[in-house]
Backbone as CSV, one residue per row, in Angstrom:
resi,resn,N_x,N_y,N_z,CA_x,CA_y,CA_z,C_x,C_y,C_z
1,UNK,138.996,100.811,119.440,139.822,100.192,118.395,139.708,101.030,117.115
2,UNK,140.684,101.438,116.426,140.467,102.113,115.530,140.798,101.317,114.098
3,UNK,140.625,101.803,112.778,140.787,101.459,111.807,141.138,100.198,111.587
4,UNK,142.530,100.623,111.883,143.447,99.952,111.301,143.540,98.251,112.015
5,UNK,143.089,98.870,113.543,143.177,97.498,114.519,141.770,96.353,113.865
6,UNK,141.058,97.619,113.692,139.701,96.529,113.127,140.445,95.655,111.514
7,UNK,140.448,96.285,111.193,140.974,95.719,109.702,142.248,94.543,109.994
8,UNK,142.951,94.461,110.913,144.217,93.281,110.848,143.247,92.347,111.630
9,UNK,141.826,92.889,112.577,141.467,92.119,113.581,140.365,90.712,112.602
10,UNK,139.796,92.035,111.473,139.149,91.044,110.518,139.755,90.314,109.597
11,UNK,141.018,90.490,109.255,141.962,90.078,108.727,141.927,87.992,109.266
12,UNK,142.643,88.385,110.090,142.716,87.489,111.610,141.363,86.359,111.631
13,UNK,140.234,87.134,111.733,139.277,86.046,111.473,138.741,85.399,110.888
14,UNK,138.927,86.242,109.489,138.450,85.781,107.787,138.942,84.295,108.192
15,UNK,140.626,84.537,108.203,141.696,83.547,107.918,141.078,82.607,108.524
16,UNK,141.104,82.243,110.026,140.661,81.840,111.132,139.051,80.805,110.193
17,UNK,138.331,81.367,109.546,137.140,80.721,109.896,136.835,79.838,108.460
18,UNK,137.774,80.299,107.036,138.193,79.723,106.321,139.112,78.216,106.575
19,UNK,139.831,78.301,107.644,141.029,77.311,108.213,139.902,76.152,108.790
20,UNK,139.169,77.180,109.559,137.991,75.990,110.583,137.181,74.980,109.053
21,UNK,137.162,75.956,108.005,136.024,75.266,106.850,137.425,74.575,105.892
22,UNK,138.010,74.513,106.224,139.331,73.270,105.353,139.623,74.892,103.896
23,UNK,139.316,74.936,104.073,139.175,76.415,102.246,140.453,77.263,103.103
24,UNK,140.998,77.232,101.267,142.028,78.664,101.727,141.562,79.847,101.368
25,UNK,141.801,80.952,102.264,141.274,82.362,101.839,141.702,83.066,100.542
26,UNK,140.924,83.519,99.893,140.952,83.707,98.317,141.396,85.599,98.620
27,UNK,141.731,85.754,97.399,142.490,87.509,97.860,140.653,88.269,97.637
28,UNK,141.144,88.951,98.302,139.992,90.211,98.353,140.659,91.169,98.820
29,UNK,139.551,92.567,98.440,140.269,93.728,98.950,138.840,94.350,99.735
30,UNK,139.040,94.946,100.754,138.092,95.694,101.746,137.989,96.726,101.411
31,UNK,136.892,97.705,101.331,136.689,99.482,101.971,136.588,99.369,103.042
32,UNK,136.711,100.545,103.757,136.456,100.947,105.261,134.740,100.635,105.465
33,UNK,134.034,100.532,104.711,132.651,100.158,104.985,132.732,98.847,105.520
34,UNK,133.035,97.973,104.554,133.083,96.125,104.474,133.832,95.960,106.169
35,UNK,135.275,96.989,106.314,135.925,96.697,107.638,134.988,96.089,109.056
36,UNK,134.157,97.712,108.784,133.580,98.052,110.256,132.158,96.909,109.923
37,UNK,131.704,96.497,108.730,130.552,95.272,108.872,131.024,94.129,109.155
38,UNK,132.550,93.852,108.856,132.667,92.413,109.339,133.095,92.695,110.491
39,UNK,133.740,93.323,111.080,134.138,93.435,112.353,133.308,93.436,113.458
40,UNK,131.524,94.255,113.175,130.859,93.923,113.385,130.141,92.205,114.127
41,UNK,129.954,91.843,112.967,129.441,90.576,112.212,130.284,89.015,113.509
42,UNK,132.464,89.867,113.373,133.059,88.805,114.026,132.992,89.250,115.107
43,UNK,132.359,90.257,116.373,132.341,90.314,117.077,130.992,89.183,117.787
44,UNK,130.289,89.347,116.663,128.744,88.932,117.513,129.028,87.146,117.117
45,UNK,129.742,86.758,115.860,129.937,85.148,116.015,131.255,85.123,117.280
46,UNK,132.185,85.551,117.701,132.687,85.212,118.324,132.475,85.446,119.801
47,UNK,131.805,85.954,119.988,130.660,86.052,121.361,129.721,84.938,120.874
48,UNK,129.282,84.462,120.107,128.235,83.139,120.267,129.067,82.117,120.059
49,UNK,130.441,82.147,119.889,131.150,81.032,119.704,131.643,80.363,121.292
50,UNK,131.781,81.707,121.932,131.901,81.470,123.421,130.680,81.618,124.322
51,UNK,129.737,81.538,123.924,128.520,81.325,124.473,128.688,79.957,124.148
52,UNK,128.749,79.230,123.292,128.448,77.994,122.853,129.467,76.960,123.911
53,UNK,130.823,77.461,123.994,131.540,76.926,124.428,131.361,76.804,125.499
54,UNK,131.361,77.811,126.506,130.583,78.055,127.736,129.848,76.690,127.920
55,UNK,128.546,76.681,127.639,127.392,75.771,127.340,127.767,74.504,126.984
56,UNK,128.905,74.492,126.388,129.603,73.062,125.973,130.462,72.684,127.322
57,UNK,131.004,73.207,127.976,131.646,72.906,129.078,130.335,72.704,130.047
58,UNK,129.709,73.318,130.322,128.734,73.244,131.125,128.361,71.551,131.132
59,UNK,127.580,71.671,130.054,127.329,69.713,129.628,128.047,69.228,130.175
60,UNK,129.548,69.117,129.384,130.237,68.221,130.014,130.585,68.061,131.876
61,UNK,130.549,69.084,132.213,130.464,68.832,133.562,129.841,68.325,134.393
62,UNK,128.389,68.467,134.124,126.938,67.639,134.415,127.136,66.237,133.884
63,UNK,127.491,66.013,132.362,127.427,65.018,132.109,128.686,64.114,133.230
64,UNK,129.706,64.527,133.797,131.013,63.875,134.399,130.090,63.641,136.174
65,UNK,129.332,65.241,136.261,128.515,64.576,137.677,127.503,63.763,137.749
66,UNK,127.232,63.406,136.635,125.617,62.499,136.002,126.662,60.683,136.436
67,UNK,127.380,60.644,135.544,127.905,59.598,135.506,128.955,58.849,137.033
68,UNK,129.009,59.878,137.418,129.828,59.804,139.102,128.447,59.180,139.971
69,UNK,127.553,59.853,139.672,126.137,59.692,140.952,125.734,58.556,140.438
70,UNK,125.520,58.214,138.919,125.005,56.598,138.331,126.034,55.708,139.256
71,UNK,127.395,55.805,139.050,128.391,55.157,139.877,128.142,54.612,141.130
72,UNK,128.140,55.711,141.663,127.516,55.823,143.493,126.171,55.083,143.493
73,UNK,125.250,55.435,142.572,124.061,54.729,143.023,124.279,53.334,142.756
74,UNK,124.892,52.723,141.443,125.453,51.317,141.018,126.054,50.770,142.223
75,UNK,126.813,51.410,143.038,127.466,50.709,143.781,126.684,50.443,145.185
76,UNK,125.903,51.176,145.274,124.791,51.380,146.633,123.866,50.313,146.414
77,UNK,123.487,49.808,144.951,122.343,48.947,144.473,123.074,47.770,144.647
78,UNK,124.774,47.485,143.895,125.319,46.204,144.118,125.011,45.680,145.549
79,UNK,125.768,46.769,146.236,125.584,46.300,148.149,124.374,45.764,148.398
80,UNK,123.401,46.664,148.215,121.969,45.755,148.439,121.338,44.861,147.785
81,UNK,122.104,43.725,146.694,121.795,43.159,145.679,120.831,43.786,144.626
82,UNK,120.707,44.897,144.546,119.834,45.102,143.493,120.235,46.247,142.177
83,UNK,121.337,45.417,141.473,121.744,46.064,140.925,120.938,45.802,139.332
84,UNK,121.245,46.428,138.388,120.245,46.096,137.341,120.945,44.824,136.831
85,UNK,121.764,44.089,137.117,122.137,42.764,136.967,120.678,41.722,137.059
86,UNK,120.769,42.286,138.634,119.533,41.474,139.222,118.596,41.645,139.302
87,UNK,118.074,42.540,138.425,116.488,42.812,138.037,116.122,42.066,136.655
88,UNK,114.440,42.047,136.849,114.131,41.155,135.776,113.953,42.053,134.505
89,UNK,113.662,41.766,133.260,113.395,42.206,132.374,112.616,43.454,132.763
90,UNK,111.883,42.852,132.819,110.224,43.806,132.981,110.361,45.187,134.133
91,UNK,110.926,44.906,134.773,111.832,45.897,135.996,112.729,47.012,135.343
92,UNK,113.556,46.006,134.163,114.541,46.683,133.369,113.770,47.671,132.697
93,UNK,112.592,47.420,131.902,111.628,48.118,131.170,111.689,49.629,131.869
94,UNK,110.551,49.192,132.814,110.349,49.878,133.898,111.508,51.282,134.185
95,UNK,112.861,50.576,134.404,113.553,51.878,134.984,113.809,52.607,133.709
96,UNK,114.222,52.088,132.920,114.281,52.514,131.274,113.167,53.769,130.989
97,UNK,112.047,53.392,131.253,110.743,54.379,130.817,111.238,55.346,131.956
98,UNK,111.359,54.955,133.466,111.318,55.478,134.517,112.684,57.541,134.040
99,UNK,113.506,56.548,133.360,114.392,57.275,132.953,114.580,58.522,131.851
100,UNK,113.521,57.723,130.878,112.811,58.184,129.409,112.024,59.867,129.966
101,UNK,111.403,59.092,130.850,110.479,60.460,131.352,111.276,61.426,132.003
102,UNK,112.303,60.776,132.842,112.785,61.888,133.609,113.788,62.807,132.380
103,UNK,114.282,62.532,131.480,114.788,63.050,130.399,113.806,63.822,129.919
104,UNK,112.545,63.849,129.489,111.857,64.341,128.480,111.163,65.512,129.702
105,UNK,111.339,65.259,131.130,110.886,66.128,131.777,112.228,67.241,132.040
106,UNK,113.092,67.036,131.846,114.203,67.622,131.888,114.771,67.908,133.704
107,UNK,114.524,66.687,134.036,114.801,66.264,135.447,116.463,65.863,136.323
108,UNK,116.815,66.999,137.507,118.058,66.285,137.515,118.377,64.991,138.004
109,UNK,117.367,64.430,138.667,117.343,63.300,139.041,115.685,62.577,139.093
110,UNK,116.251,61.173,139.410,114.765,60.173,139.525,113.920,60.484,140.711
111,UNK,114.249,61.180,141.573,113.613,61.114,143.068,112.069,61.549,142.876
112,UNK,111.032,61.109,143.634,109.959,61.623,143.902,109.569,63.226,143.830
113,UNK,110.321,63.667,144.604,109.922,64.944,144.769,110.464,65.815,143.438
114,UNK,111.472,65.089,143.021,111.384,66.042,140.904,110.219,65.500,140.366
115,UNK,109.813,64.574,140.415,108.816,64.192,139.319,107.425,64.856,139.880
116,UNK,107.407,65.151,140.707,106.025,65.892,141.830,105.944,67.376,141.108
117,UNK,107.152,67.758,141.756,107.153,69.160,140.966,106.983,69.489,139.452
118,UNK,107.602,68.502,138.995,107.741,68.610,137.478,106.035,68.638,136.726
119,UNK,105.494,67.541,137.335,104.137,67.460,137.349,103.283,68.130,137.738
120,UNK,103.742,68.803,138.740,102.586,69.837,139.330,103.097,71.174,138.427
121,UNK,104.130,71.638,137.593,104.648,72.845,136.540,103.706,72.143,135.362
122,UNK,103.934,70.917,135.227,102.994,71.239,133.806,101.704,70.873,133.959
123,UNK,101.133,70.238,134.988,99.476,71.051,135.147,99.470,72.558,135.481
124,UNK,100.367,73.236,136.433,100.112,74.931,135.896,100.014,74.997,134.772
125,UNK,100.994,74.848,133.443,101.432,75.287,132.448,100.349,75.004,131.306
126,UNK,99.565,73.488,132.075,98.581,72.879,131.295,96.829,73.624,131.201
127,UNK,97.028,74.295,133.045,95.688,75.195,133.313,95.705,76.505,132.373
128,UNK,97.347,77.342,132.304,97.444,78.373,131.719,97.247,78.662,130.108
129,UNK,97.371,76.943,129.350,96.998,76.592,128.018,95.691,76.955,128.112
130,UNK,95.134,76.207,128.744,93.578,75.423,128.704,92.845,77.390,128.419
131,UNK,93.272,78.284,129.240,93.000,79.566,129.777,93.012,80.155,128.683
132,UNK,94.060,80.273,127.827,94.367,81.209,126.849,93.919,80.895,125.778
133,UNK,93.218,79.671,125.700,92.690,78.253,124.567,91.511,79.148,124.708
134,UNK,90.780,79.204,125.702,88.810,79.674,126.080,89.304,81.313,125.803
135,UNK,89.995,81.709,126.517,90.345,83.532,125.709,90.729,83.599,124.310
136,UNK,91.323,82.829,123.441,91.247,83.085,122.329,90.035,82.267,121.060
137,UNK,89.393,81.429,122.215,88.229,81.101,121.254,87.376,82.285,121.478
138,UNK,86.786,82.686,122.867,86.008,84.130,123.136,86.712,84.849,122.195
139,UNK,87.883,85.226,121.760,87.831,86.349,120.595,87.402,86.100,119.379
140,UNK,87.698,84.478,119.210,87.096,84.410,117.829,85.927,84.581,117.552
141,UNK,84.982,84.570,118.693,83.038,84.736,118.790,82.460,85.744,118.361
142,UNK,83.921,86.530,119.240,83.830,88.082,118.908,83.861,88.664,117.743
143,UNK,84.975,88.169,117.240,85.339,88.718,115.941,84.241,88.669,114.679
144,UNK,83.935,86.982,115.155,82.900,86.700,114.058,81.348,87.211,114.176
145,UNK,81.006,87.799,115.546,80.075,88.830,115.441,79.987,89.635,114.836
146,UNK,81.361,90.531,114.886,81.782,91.820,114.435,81.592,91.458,113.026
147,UNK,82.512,90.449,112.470,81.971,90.110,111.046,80.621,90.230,110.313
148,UNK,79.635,89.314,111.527,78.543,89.567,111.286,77.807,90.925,111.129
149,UNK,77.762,91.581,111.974,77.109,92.934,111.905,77.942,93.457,110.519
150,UNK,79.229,93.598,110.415,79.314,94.032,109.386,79.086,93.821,108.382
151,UNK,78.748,92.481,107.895,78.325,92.031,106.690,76.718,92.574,106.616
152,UNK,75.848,92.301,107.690,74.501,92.881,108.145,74.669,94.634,107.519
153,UNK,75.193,95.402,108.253,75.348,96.670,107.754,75.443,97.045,105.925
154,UNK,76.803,96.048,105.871,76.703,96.369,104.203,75.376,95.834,103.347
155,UNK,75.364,95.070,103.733,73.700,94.630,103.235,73.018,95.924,103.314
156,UNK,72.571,96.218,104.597,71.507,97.284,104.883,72.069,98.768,103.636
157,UNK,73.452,98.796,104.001,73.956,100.098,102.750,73.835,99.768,101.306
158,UNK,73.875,98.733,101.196,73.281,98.436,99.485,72.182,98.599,99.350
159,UNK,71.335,98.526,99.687,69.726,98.418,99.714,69.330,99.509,99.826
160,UNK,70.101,100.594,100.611,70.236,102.045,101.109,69.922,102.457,99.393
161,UNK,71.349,102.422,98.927,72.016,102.663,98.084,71.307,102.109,96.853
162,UNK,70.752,101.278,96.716,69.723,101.013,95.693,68.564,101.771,95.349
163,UNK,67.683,101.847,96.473,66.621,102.452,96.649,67.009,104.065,96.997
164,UNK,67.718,104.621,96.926,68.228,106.011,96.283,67.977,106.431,95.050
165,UNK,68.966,105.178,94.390,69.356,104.611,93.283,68.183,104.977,92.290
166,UNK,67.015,104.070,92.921,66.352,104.166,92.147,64.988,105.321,92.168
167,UNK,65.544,106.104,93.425,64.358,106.849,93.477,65.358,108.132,92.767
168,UNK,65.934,108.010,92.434,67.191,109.350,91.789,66.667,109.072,90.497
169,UNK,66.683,107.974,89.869,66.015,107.659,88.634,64.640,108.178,88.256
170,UNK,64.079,107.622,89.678,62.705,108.365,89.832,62.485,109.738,88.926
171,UNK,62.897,110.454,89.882,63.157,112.061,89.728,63.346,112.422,88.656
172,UNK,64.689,112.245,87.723,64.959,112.426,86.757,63.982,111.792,85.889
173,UNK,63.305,111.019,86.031,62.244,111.123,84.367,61.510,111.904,85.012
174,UNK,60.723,112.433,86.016,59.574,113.037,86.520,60.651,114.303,85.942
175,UNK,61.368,114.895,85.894,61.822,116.271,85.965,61.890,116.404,84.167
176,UNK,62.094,114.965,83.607,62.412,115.081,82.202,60.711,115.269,81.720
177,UNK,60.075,115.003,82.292,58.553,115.442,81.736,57.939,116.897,82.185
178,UNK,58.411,117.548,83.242,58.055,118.600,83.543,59.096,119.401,83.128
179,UNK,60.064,119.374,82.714,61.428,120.083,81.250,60.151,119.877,80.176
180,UNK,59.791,118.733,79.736,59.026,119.096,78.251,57.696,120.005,78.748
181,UNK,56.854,119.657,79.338,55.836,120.118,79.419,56.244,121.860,79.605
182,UNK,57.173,121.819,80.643,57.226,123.576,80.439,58.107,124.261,79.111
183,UNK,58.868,123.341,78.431,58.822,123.926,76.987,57.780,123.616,76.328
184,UNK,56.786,123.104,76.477,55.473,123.181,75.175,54.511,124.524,75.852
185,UNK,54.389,124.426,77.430,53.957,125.998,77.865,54.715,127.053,77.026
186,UNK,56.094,126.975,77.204,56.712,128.458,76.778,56.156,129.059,75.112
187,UNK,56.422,127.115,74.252,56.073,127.981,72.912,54.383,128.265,72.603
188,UNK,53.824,127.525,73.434,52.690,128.421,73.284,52.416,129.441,73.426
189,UNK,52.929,130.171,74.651,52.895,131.196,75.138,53.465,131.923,74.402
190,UNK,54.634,131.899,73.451,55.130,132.331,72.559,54.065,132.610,71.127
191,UNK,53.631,131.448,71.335,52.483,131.766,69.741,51.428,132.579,70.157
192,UNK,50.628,132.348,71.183,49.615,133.324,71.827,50.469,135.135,71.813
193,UNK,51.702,134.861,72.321,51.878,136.777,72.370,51.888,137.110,70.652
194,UNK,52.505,136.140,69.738,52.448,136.779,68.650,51.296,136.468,67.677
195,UNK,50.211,136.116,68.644,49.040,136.367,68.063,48.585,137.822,68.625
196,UNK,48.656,138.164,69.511,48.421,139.450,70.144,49.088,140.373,69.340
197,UNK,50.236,140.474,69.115,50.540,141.711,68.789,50.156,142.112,66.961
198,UNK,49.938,140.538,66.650,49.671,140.450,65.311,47.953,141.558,65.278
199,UNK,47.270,140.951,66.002,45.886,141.492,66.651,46.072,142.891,66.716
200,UNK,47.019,143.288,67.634,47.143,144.634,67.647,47.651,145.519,66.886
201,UNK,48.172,145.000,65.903,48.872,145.448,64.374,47.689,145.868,63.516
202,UNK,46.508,144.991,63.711,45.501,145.611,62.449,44.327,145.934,63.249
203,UNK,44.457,146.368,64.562,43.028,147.055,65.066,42.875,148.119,64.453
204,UNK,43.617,148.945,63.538,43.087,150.101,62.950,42.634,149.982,61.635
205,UNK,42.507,148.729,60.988,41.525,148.619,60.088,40.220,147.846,60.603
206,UNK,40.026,147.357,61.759,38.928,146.566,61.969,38.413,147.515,63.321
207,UNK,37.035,146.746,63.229,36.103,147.590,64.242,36.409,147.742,65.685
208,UNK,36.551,148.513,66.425,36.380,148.179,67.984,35.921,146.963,68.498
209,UNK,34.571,146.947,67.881,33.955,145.396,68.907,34.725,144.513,68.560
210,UNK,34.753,144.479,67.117,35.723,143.144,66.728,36.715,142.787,67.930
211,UNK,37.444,143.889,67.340,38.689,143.951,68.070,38.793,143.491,69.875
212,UNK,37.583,144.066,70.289,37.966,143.671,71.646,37.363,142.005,71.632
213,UNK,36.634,141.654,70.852,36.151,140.781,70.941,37.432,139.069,70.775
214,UNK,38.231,139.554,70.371,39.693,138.731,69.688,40.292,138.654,70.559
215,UNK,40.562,139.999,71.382,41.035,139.940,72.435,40.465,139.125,73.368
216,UNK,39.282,139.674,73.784,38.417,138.452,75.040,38.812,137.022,74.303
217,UNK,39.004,136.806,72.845,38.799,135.272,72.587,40.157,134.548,72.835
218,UNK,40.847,135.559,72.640,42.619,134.939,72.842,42.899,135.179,74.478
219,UNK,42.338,135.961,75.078,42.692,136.318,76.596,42.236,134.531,77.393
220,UNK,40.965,134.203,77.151,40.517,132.950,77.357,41.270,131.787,76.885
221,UNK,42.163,131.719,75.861,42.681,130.660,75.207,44.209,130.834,76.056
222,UNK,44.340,131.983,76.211,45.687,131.826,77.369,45.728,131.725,78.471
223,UNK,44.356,132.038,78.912,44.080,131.594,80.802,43.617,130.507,80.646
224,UNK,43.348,129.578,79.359,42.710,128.277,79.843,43.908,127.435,80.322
């Protein structure tokens, strides 16, 4: 279908679905974009419109063979006097519920052998609950293990992480005292050489012994 067919085709249905809602169609103007989205759009409601219809005929047909077989059976019950004329209340109850269920079981008829089957599908259906009920509590056991350990773990990594923490702290003052201590070495060591050379600046006015003797006394004061 090309363009133009789409565009008179959406044309056609606008009208059409405005008419179904009592409203008259108000002017608008389309691009070729808007065309091909509603055309779209009325393809897939008018395929569910005949899905629906479909499904609506269907009913009614069941419902026309539902009411033929009540007939037949009414008339099978008159013959044998037991028509719901001639049942008591409590009987009446009875087929009423009898009926209730077979509806809610989605049964085509009252007979024994639907309600057998029907019953024996939803104890399968009831075992296959019960099944997937105990498999998804087992995951939740699971899960909440998994929770567990993990909460366990982060614990254990904080504590990790603390006691790092604090042995990193550690360190750093131990390193901030051995930073000072080896700057109070250096400037000593600094004052000791320029006691030396000071020493060695005036050994030529003072005696030999002296002299070595200053030396031995400062050599000792820097190896102590």
């Amino acid at each position: 279908m090309d363009s133009q067919e789409q565009r008179e085709y959406v044309e056609k249905w606008l009208v059409k679905v405005f008419e179904n809602a009592g409203e008259k169609l108000p002017e608008y103007e389309l691009s070729g974009h808007d065309v091909t989205k509603l055309y779209e759009m009325a393809q897939k409601q008018v395929a569910k419109e005949r899905r629906a219809e479909i499904l609506i005929e269907d009913m009614k047909q069941k419902a026309k063979e539902y009411r033929a077989e009540g007939k037949r059976l009414e008339s099978v019950l008159d013959e044998a006097g037991c028509s719901v004329k001639h049942l008591s209340a409590e009987a009446v109850r009875h087929v009423a519920t009898l009926a209730t269920i077979a509806n809610t079981l989605n049964l085509k008829d009252c007979s024994s052998t639907s309600f057998c089957l029907a019953i024996t599908e939803l104890t399968r259906k009831r075992a296959e609950n019960e099944l997937k009920l105990k498999e998804a509590e087992r995951d939740v056991e699971l899960l909440k293990e998994d929770i567990r350990r993990a909460i366990l773990r982060s614990t254990n990594h904080k504590r990790l992480l603390k006691e790092v923490s604090d042995e990193n702290l550690s360190r750093e003052s131990l390193l901030k005292e051995k930073q000072k201590e080896t700057a109070f070495l250096e400037q000593k060591s600094e004052q000791y050489q320029a006691m030396i050379t000071s020493i060695k600046v005036s050994k030529g006015t003072c005696q030999a012994a002296v002299f070595e003797c200053e030396l031995t006394i400062v050599d000792i004061i820097f190896h102590a």
